[in-house]
N, CA, C and O of each residue as an XYZ file, in Angstrom:
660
protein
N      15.542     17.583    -10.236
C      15.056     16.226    -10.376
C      16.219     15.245    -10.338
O      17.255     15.384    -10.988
N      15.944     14.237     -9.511
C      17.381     13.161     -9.434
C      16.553     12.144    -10.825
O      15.452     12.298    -11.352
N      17.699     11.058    -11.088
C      17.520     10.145    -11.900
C      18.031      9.098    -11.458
O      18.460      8.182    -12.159
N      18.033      9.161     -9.648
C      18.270      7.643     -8.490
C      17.399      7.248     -8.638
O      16.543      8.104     -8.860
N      16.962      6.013     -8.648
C      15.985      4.921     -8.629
C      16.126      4.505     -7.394
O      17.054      3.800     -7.000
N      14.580      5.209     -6.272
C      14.580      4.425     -4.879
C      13.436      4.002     -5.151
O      12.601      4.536     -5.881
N      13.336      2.706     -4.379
C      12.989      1.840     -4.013
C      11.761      2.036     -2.989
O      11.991      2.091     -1.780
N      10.286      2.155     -3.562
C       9.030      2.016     -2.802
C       8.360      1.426     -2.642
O       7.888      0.781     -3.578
N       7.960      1.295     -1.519
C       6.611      0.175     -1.405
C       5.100      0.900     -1.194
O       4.848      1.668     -0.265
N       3.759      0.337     -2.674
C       2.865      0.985     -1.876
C       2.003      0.001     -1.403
O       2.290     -1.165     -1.672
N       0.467      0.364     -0.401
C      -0.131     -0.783     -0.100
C      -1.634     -0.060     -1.068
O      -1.870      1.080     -1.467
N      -2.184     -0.995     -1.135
C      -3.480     -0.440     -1.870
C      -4.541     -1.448     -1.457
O      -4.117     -2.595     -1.323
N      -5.781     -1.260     -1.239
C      -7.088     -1.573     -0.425
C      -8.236     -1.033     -1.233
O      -8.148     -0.036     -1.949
N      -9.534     -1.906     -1.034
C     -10.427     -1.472     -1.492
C     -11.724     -2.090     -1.083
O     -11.538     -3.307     -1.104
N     -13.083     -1.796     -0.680
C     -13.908     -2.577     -0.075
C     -15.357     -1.828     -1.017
O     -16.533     -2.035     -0.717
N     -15.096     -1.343     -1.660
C     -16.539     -0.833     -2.343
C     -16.444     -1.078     -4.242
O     -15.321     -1.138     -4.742
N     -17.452     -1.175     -4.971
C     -17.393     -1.213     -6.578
C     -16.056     -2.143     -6.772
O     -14.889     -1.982     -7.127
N     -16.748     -3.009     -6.415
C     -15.981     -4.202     -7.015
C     -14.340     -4.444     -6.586
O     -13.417     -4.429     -7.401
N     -14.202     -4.659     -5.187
C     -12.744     -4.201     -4.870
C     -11.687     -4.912     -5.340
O     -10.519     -4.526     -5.327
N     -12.172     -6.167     -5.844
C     -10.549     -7.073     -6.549
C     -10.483     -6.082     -8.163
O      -9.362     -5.831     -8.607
N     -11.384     -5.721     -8.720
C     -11.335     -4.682    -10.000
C     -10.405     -3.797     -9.543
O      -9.354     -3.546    -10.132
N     -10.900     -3.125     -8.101
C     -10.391     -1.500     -7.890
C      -8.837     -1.786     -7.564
O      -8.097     -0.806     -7.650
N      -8.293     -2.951     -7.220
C      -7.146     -3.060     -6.837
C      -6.053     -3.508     -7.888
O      -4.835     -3.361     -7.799
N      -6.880     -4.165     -9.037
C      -6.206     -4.211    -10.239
C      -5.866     -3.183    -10.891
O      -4.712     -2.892    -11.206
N      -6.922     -2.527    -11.151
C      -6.681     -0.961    -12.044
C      -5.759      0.061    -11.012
O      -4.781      0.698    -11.406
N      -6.148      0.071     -9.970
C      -4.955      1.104     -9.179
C      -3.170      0.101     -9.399
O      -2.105      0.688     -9.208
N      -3.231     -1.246     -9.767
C      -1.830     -1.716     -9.921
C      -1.703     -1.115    -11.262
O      -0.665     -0.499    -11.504
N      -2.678     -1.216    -12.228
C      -2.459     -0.962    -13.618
C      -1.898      0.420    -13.954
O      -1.067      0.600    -14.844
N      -2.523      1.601    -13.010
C      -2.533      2.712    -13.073
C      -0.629      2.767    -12.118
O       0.292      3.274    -12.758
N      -0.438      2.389    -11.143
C       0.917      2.616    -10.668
C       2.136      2.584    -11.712
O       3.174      3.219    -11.904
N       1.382      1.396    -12.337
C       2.469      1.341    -13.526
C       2.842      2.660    -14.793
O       3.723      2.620    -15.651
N       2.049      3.528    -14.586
C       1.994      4.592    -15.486
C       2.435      5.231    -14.821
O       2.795      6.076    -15.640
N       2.756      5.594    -13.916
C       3.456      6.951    -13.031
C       4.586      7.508    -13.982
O       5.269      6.731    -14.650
N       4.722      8.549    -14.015
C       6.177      8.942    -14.820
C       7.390      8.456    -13.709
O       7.276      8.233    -12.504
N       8.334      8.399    -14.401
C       9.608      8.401    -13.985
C       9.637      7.194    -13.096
O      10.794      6.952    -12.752
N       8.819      6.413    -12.641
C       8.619      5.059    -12.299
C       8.100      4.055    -12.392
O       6.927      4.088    -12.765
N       8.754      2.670    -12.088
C       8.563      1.628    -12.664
C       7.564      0.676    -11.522
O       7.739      0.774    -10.307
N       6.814      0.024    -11.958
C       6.661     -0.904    -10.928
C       7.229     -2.391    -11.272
O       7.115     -3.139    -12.243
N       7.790     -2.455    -10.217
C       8.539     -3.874    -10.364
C       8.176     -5.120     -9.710
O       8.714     -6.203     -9.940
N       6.895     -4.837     -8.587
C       7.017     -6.133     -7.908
C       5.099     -6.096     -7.870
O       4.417     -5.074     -7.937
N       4.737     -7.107     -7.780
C       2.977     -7.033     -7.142
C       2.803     -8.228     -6.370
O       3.285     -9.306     -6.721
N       1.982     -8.029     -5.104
C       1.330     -9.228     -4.474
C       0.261     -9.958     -5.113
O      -0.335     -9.578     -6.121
N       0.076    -10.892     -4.554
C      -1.315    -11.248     -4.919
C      -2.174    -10.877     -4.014
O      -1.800    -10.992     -2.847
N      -3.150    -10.492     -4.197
C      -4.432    -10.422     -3.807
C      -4.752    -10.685     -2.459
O      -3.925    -11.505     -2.062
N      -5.588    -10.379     -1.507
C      -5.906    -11.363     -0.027
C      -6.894    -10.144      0.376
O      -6.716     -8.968      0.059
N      -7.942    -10.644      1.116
C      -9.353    -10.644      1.749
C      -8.840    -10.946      2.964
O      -8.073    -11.743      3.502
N      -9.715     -9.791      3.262
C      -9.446     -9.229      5.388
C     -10.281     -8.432      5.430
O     -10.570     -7.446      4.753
N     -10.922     -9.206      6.811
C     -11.451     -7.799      7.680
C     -11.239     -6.475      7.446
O     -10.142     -5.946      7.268
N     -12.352     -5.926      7.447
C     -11.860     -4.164      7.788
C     -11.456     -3.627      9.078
O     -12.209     -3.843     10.027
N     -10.501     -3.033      9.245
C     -10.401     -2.561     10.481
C     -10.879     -1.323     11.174
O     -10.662     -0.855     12.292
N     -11.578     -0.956     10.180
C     -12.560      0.457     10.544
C     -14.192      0.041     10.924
O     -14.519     -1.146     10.915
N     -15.099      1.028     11.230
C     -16.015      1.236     11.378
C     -16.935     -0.288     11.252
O     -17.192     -0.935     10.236
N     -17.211     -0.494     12.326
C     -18.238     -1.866     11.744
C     -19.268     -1.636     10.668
O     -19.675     -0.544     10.271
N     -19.665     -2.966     10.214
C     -20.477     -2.963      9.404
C     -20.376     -2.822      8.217
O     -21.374     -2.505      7.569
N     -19.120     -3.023      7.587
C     -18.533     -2.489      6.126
C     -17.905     -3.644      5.122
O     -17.017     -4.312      5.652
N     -18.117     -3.865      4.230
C     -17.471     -4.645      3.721
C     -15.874     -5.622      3.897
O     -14.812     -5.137      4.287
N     -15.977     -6.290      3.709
C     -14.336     -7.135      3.992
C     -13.165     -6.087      2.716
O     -13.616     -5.453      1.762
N     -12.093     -6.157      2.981
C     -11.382     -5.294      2.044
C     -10.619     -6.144      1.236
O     -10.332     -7.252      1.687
N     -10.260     -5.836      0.177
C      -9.439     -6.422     -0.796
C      -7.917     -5.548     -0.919
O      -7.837     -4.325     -1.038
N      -6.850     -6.430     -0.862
C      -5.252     -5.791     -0.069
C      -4.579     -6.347     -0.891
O      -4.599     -7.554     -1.129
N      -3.747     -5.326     -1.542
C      -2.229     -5.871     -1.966
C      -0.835     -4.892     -1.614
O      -0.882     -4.020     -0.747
N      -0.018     -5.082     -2.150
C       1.286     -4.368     -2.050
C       2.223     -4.408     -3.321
O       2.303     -5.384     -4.066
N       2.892     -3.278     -3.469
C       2.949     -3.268     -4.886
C       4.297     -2.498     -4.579
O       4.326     -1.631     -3.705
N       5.448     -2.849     -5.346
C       7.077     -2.507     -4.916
C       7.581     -1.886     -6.452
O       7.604     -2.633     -7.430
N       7.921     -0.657     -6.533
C       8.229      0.050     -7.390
C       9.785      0.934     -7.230
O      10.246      1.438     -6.207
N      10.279      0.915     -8.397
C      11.671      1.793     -8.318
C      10.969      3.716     -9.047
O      10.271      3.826    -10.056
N      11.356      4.695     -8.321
C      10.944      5.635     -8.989
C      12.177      7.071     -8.581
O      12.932      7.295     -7.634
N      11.900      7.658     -9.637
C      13.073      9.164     -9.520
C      11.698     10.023     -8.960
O      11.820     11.197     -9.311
N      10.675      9.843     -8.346
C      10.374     10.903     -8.142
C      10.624     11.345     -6.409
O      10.908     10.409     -5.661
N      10.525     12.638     -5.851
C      10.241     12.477     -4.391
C       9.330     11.909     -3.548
O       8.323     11.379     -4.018
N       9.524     11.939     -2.409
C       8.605     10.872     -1.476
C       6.774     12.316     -1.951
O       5.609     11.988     -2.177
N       7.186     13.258     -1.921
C       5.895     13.836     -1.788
C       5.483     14.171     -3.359
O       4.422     14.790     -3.436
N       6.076     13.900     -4.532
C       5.831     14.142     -5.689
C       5.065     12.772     -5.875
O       3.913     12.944     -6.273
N       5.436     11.425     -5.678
C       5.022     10.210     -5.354
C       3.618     10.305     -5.359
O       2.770     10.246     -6.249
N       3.579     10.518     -3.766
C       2.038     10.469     -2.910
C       1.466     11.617     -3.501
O       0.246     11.541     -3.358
N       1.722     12.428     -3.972
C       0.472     13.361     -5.435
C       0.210     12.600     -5.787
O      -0.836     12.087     -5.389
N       1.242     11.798     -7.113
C       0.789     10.689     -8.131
C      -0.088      9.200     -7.333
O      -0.646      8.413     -8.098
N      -0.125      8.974     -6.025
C      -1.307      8.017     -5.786
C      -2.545      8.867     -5.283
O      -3.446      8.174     -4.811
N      -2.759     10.206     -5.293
C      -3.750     10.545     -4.283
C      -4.386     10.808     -5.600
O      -5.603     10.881     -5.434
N      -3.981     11.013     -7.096
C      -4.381     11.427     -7.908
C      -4.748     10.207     -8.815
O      -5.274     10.511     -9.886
N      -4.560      8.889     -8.565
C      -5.222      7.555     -8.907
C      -6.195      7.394     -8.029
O      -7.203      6.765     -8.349
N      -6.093      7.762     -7.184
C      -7.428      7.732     -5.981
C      -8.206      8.275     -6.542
O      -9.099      7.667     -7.133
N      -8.100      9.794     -6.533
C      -9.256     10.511     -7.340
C      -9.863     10.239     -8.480
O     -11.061     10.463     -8.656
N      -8.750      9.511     -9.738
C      -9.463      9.281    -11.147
C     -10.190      7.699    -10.766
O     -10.634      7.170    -11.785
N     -10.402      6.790     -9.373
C     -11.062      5.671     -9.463
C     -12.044      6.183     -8.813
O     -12.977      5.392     -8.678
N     -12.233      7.424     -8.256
C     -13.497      8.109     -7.359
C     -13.882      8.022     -5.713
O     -14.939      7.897     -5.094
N     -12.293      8.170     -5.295
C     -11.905      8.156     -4.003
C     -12.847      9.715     -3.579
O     -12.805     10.818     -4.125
N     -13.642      9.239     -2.413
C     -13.667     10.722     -1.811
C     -13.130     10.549     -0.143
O     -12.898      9.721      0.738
N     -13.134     11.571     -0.370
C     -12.410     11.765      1.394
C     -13.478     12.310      2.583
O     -13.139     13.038      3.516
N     -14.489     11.932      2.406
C     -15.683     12.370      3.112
C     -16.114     11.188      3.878
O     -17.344     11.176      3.929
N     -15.634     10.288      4.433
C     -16.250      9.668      4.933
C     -15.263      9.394      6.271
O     -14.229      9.989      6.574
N     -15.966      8.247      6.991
C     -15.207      8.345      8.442
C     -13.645      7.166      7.707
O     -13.432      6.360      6.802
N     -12.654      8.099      9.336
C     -11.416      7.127      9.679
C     -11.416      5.809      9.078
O     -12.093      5.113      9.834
N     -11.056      5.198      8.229
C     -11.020      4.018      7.661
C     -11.961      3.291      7.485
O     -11.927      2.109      7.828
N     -13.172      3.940      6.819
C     -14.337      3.468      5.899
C     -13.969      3.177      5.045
O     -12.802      3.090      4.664
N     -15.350      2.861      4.333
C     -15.325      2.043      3.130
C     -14.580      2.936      1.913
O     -15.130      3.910      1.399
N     -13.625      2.591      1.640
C     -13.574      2.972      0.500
C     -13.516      2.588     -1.084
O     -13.263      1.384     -1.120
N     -13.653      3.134     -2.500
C     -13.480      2.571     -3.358
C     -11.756      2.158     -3.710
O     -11.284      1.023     -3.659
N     -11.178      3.151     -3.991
C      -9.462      2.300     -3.539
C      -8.692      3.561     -2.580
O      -8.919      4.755     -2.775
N      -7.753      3.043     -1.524
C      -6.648      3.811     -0.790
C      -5.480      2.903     -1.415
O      -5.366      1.725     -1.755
N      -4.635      4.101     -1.392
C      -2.913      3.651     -1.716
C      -2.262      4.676     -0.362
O      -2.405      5.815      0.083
N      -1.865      4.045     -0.221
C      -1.064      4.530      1.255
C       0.571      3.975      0.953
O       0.927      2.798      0.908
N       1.410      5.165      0.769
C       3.117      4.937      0.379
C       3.394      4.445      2.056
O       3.215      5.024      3.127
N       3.883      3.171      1.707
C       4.918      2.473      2.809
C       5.979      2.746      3.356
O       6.082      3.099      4.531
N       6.957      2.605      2.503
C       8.251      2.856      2.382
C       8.848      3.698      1.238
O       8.365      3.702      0.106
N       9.936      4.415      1.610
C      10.247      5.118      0.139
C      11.715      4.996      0.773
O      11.830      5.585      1.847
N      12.866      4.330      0.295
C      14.033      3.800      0.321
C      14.356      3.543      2.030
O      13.810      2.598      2.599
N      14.985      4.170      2.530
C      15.419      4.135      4.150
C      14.985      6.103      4.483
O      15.777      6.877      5.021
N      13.947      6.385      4.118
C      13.770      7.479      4.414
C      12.912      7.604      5.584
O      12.059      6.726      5.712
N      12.959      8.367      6.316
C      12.332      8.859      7.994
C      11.548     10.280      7.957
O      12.351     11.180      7.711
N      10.749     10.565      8.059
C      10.242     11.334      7.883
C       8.752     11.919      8.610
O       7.900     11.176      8.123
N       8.126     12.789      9.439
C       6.982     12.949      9.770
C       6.561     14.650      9.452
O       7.098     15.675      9.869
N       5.449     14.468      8.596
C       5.126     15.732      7.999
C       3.656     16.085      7.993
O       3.042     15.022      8.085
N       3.037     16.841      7.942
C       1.381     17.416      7.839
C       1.039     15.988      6.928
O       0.321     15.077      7.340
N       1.594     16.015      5.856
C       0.462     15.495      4.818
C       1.280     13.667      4.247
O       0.711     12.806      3.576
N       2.405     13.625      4.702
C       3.526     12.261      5.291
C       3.895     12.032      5.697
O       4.734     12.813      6.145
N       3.891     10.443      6.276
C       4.899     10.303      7.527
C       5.411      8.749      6.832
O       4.660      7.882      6.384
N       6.936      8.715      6.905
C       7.233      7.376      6.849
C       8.317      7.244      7.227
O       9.130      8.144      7.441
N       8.557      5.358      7.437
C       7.724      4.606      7.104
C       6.056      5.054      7.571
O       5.824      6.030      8.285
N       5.173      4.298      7.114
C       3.646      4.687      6.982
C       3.333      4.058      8.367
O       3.335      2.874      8.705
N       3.112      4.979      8.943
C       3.405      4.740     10.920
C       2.320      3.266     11.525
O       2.514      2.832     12.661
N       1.265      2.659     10.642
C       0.834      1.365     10.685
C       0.912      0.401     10.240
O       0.043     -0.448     10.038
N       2.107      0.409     10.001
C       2.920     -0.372      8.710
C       3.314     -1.844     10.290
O       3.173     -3.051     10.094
N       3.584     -1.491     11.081
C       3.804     -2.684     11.964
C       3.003     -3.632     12.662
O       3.254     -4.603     13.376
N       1.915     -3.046     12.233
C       0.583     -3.618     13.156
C      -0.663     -4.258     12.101
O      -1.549     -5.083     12.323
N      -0.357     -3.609     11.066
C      -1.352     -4.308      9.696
C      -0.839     -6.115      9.100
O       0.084     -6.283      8.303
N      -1.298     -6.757      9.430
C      -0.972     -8.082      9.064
C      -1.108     -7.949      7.080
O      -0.335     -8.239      6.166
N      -2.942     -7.180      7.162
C      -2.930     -6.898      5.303
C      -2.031     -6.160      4.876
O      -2.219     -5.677      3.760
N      -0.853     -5.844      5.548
C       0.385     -5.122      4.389
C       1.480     -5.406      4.739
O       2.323     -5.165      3.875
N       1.988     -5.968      5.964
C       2.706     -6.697      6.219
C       3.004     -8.625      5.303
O       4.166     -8.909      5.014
N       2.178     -9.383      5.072
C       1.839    -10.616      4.832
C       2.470     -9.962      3.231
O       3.584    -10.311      2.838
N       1.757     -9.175      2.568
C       2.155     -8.727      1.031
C       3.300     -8.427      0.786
O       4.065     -8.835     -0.087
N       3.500     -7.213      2.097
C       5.028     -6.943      1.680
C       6.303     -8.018      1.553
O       7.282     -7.911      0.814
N       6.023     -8.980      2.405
C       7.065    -10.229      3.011
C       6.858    -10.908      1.690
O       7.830    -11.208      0.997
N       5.479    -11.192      1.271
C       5.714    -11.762     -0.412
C       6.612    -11.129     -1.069
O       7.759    -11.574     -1.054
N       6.267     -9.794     -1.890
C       7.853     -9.593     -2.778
C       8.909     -9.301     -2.368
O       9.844     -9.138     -3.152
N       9.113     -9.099     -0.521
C      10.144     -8.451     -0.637
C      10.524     -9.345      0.888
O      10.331     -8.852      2.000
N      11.024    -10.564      0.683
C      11.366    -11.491      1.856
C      12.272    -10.607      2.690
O      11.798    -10.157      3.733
N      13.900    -10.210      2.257
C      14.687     -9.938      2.872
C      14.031     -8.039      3.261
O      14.540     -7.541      4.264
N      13.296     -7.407      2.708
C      13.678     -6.064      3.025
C      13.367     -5.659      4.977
O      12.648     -6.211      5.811
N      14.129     -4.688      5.043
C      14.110     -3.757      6.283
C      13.366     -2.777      6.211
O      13.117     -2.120      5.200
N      12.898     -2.597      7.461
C      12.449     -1.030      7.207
C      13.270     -0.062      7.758
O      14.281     -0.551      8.261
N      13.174      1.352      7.852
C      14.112      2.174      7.952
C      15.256      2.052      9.670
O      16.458      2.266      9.829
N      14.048      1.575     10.768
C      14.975      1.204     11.780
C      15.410     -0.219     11.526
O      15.524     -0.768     12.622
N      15.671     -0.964     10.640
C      16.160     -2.392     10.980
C      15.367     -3.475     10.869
O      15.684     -4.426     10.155
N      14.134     -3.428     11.646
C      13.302     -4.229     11.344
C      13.028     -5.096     10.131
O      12.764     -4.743      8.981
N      13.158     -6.400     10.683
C      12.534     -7.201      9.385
C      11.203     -7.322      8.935
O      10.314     -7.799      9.640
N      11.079     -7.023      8.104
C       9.364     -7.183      7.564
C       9.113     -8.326      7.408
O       7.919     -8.498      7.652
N       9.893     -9.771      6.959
C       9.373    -10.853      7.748
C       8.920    -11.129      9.181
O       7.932    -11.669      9.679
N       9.905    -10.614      9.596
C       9.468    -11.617     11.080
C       8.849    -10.512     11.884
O       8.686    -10.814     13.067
N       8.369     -9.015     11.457
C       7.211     -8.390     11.881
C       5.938     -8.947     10.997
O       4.871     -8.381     11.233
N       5.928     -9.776     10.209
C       4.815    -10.249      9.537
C       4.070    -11.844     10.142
O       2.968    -12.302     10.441
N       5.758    -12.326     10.057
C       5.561    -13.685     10.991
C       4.944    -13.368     12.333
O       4.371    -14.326     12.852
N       4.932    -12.014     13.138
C       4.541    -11.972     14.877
C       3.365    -12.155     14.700
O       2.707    -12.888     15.438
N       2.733    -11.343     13.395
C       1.245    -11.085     13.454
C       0.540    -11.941     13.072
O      -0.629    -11.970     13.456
N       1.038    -12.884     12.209
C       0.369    -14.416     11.546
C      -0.837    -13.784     10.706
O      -1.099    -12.582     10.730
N      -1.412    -14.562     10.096
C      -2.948    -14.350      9.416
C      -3.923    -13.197      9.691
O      -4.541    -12.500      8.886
N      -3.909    -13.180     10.668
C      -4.538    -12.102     11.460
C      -6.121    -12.006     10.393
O      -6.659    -10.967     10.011
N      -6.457    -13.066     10.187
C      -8.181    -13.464      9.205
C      -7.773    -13.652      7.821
O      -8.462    -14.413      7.142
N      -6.597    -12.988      7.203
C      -5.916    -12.693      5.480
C      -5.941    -13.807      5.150
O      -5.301    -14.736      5.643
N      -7.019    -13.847      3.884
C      -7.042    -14.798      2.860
C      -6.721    -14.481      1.343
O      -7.095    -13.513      0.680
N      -5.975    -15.487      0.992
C      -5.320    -14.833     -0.413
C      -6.267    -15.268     -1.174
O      -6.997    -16.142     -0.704
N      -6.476    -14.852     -2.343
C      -7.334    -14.721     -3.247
C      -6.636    -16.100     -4.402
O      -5.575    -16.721     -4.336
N      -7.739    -16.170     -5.354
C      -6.825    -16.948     -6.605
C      -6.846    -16.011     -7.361
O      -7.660    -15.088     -7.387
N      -5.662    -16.252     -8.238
C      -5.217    -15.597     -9.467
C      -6.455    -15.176    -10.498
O      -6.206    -14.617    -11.566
């Protein structure tokens, strides 16, 4: 076990049982992870779904945490907040769900694996996690260089409406 503090970004979504609830309690719940902290949260914003017509609008944030754990010890600890808010995995390619956390970034790490790949390989084309990330984290890069501003700035609004507090 290291006791480096890297630097993650997750995104979290929700379009079913109340999704500004489901996106609070999955921030509430990040914060409990062992061995990591969460340090940063977006606010809130309403978008389109980009899956399956006919589904609810989704509720999106991004949430920037320092943690000692590994990139795949991590993504246990969100697949296992998924499960205790009553995530199932039975439904189609980017349906409705009650909450997804999908790990972004995990320091300048590169990686493509069965069950991870990062950076989170739609991380350039999502305006809802792009727009969040550029909130807490103006200056960051992603692992090739890229600015996550001005990949956020290409995509503009893309429908994302922020929520009130």
């Amino acid at each position: 076990m290291s006791d480096v503090h890297v630097p993650a970004y997750v995104g979290l979504g929700s379009n079913l049982e109340d999704p500004v609830q489901q996106v609070r309690a999955g921030l509430e719940a990040l914060a409990r992870i062992p061995r990591t902290r969460l340090v940063a949260r977006s606010h809130l914003y309403l978008n389109p779904p980009m899956g399956p017509p006919g589904q609810p609008d989704f509720v999106n944030a991004v949430a920037g945490l320092l943690t000692c754990l590994s990139a795949e010890a991590l993504l246990g600890e969100l697949q296992a907040i998924e499960n205790a808010q009553g995530r199932r995995r039975d439904g189609a390619r980017w349906g409705p769900r009650i909450l997804d956390l999908d790990l972004l970034l995990y320091g300048s790490v590169r990686m493509r694996g069965e069950t991870l790949t990062l950076p989170h390989p739609g991380l350039p084309e999502r305006a809802f996690v792009l727009t969040p990330l550029r909130e807490i984290a103006p200056a960051l890069r992603t692992p090739d260089g890229s600015s996550v501003a001005r990949l956020a700035a290409a995509l503009g609004d893309a429908g994302l409406q922020r929520l009130p507090d």
